[in-house]
C-alpha positions as CSV (number, residue, x, y, z in Angstrom):
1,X,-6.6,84.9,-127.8
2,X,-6.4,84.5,-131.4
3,X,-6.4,81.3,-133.7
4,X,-3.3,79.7,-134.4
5,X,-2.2,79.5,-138.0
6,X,-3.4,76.5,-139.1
7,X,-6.2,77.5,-137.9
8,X,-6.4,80.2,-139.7
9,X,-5.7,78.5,-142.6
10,X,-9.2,76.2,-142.4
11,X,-11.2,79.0,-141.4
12,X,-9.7,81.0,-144.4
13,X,-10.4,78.0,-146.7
14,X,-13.8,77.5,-145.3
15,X,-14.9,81.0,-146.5
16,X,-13.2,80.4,-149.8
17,X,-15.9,77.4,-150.1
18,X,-18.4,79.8,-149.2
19,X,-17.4,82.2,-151.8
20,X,-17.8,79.3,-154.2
21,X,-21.2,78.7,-153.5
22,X,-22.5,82.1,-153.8
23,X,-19.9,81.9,-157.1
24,X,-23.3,79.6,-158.3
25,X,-25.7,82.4,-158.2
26,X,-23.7,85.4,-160.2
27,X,-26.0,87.6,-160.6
28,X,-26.1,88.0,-156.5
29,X,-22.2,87.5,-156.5
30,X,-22.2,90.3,-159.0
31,X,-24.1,92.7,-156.7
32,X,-22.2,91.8,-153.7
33,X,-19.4,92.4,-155.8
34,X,-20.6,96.3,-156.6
35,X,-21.6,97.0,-152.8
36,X,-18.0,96.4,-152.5
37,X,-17.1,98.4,-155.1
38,X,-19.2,101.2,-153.6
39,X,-18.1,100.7,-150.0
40,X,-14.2,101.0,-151.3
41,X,-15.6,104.5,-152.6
42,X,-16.7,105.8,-149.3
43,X,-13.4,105.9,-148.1
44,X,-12.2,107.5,-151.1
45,X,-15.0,110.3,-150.9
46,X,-14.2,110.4,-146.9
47,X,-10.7,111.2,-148.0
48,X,-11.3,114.1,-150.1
49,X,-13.8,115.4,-148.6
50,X,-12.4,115.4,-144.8
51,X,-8.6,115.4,-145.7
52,X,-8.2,118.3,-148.7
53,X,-8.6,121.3,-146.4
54,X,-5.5,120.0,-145.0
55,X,-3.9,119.5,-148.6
56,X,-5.1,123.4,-149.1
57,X,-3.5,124.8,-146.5
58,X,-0.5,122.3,-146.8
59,X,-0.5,120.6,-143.5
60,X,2.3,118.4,-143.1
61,X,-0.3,115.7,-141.2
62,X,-2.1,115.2,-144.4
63,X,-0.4,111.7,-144.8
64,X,-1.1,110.1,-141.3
65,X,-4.8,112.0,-141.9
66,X,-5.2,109.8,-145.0
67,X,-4.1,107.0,-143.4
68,X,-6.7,107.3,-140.6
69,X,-9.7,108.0,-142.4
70,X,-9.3,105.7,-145.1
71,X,-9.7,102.2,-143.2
72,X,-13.2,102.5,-142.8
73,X,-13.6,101.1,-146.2
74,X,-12.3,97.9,-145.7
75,X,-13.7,98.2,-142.3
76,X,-17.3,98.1,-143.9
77,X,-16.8,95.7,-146.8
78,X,-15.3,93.4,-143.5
79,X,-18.8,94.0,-141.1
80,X,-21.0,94.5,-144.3
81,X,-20.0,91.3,-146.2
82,X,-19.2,91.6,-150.1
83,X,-16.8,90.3,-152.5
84,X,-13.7,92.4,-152.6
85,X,-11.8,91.3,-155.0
86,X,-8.1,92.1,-153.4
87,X,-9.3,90.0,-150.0
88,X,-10.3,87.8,-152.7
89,X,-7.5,87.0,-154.1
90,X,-5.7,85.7,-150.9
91,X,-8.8,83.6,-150.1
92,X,-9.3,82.0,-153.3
93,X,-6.0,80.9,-153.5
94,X,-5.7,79.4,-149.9
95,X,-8.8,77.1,-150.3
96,X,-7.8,76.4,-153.6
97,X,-4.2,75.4,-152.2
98,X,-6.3,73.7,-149.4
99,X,-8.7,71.7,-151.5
100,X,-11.8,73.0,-150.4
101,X,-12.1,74.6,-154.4
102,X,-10.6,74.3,-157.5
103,X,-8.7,76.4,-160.3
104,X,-12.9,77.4,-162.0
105,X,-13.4,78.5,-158.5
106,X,-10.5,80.8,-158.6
107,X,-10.6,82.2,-161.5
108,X,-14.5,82.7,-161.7
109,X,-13.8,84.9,-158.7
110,X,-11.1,86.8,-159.8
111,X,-12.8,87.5,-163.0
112,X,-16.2,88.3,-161.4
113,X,-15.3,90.2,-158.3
114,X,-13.2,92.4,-160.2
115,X,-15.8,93.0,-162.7
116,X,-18.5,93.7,-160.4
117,X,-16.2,96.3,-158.0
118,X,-15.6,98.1,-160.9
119,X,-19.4,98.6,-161.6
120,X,-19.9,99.3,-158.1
121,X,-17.5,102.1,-157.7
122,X,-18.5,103.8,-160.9
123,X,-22.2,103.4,-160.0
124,X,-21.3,104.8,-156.9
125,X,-19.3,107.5,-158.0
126,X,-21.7,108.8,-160.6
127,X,-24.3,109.4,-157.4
128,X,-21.7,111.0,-155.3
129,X,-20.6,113.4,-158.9
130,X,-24.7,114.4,-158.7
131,X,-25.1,114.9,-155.0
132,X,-21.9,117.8,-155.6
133,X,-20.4,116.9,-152.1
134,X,-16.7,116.9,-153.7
135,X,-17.4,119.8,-155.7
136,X,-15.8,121.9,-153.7
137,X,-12.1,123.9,-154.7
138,X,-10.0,121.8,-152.5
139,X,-11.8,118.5,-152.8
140,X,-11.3,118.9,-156.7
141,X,-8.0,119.9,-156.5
142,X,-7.2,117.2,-154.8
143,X,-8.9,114.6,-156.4
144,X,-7.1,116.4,-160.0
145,X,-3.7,115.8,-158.2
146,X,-4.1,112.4,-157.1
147,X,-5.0,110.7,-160.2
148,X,-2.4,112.7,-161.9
149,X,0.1,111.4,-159.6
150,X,-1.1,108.1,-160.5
151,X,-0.9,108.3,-164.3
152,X,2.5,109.8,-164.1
153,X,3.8,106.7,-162.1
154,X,5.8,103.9,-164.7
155,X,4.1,100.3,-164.5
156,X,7.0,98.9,-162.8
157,X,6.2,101.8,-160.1
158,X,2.7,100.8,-160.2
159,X,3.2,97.2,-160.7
160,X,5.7,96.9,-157.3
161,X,3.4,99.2,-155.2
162,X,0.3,96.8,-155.4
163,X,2.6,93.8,-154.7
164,X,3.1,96.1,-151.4
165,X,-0.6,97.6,-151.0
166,X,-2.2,94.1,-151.2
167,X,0.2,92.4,-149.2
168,X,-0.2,94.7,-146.0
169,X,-4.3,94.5,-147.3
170,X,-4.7,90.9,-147.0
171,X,-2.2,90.6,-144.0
172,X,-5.0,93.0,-142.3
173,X,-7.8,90.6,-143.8
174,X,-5.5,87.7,-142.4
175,X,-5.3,89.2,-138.7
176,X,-9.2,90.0,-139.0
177,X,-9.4,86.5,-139.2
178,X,-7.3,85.3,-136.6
179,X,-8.9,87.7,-134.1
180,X,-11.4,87.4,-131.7
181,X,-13.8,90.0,-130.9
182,X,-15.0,93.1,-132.8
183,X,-12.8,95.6,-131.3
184,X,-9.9,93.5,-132.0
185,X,-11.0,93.1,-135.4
186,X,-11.5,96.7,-136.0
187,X,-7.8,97.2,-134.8
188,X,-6.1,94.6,-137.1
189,X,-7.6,96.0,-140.5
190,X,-7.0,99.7,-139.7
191,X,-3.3,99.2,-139.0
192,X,-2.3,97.7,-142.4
193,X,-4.4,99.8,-144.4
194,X,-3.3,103.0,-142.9
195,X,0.2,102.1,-144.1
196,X,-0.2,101.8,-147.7
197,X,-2.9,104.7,-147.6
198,X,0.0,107.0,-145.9
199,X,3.1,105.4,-148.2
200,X,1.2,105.7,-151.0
201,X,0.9,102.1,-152.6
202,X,-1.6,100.9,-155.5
203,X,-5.3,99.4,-154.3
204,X,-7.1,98.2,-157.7
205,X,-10.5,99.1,-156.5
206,X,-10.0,102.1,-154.5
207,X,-8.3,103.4,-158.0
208,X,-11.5,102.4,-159.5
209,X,-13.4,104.3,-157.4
210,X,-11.1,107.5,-157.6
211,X,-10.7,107.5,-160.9
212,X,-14.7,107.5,-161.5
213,X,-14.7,110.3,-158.9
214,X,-11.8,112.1,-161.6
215,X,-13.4,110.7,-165.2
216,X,-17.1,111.8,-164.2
217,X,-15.7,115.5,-163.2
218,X,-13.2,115.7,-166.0
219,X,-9.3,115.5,-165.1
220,X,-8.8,111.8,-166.7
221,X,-10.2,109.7,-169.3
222,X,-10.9,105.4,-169.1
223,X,-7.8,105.4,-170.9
224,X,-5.4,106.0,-167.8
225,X,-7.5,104.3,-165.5
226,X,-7.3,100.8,-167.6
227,X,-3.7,101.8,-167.8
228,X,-3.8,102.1,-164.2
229,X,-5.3,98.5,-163.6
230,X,-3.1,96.7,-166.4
231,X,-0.2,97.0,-164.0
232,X,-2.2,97.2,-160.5
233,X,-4.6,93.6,-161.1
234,X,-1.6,92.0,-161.2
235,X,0.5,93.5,-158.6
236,X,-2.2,92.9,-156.3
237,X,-2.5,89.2,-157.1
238,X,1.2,88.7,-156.4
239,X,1.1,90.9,-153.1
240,X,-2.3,89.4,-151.9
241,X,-2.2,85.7,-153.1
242,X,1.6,84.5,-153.7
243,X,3.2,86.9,-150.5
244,X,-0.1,86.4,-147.8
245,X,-2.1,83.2,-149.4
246,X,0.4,80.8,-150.5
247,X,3.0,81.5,-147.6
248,X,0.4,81.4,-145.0
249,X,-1.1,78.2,-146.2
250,X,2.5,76.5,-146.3
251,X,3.5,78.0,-143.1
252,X,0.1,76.4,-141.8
253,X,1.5,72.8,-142.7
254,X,0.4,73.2,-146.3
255,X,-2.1,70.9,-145.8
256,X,-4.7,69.3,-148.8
257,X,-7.9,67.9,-148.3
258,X,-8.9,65.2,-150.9
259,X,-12.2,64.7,-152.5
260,X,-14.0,67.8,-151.0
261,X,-15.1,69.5,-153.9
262,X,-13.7,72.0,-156.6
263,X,-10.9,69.4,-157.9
264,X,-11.1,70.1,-161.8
């Protein structure tokens, strides 16, 4: 059994009003914000840790490896609670479309969660740079030619593959949603995310927490990694909030409360 679409829709909108009160205490929205920072970085340090032997010894597997190990961030952030702000996105945008919040609603979370993810990763990148467990040959090597790959990319490349990433990201938020039970659950977000790990598209805040990883041990500078997110913010919002949000709320019967709360 899952929810229907609709229903999805007022359970999607009823966690964006949620998101708006806790939006009312920042400093604890800004925390939440890092854990999910952070969390995004486990998968990233469970990637390069588990997966670069395979990259070493050029297993043609490394791909569909990536894919299956990475999930387990947005697995956590999903269990754990915190404000993500790519899941964010579509949320925001459906209760805003919904009338459960308003525009300041919106765009306080798209400027917060943002801004606290990329503390988050960094924080938790600089305790994962001390503790030395990707210090080793391949996990650097890996790490050097990842964010290399990244920098060399154009913005409409970067731009087009965030639309993607986010898209199949919030279609696995979406799904989470509409499931019942945990196993369920657990299936619907690994699916999604294990396609644009394994294709290769653009997550905002896993590139935060990768390029930490890469500016703490050297390769890059905060130079490519703003370049990086001048192109992925705003792929992400198209691929997350137009492509999932707004079509799933119209395709829900586009329905607007009045007089709830958020209407400035």
């Amino acid at each position: 059994m899952v929810n229907s679409i609709a229903q999805n829709v007022e359970a999607t909108s009823g966690q964006a009003a949620h998101k708006a009160h806790d939006l009312g205490h920042p400093p604890r929205y800004f925390v939440s914000a890092m854990l999910a920072g952070a969390y995004i970085g486990i998968g990233e340090v469970l990637l390069l840790v588990a997966i670069s032997p395979f990259v070493a010894k050029g297993s043609a597997a490394v791909k569909l490896l990536e894919g299956a190990v990475f999930p387990v961030a947005l697995t956590i952030v999903m269990f754990a609670g915190a404000q993500l702000f790519t899941s964010n996105v579509m949320v925001m945008l459906v209760g805003a479309l919904s009338g459960r919040t308003g525009p300041r609603d919106l765009f306080a979370s798209w400027g917060l969660s943002p801004a606290g993810n990329l503390v988050g990763a960094f924080v938790f990148g600089a305790m994962v740079h001390a503790s030395g467990v990707t210090s080793s040959p391949s996990a650097r090597a890996m790490l050097t030619e990842m964010v290399h790959a990244k920098t060399e990319l154009g913005g409409g490349q970067l731009f087009w593959r965030a639309v993607l990433c986010n898209m199949l990201v919030c279609l696995a938020i979406w799904m989470f949603t509409r499931a019942r039970g945990d196993a369920a659950k657990i299936f619907v977000l690994w699916l999604p995310v294990a396609v644009f790990v394994a294709v290769g598209f653009e997550h905002c805040v896993a590139n935060m927490a990768l390029f930490s990883l890469a500016i703490l041990d050297g390769p890059v500078g905060f130079g490519d990694l703003f370049r990086n997110l001048m192109f992925t913010v705003p792929g992400n919002i198209v691929g997350g909030g137009l492509l999932v949000g707004a079509v799933c709320w119209f395709t829900g019967g586009a329905h607007r409360e009045r007089g709830i709360m958020g209407s400035d």
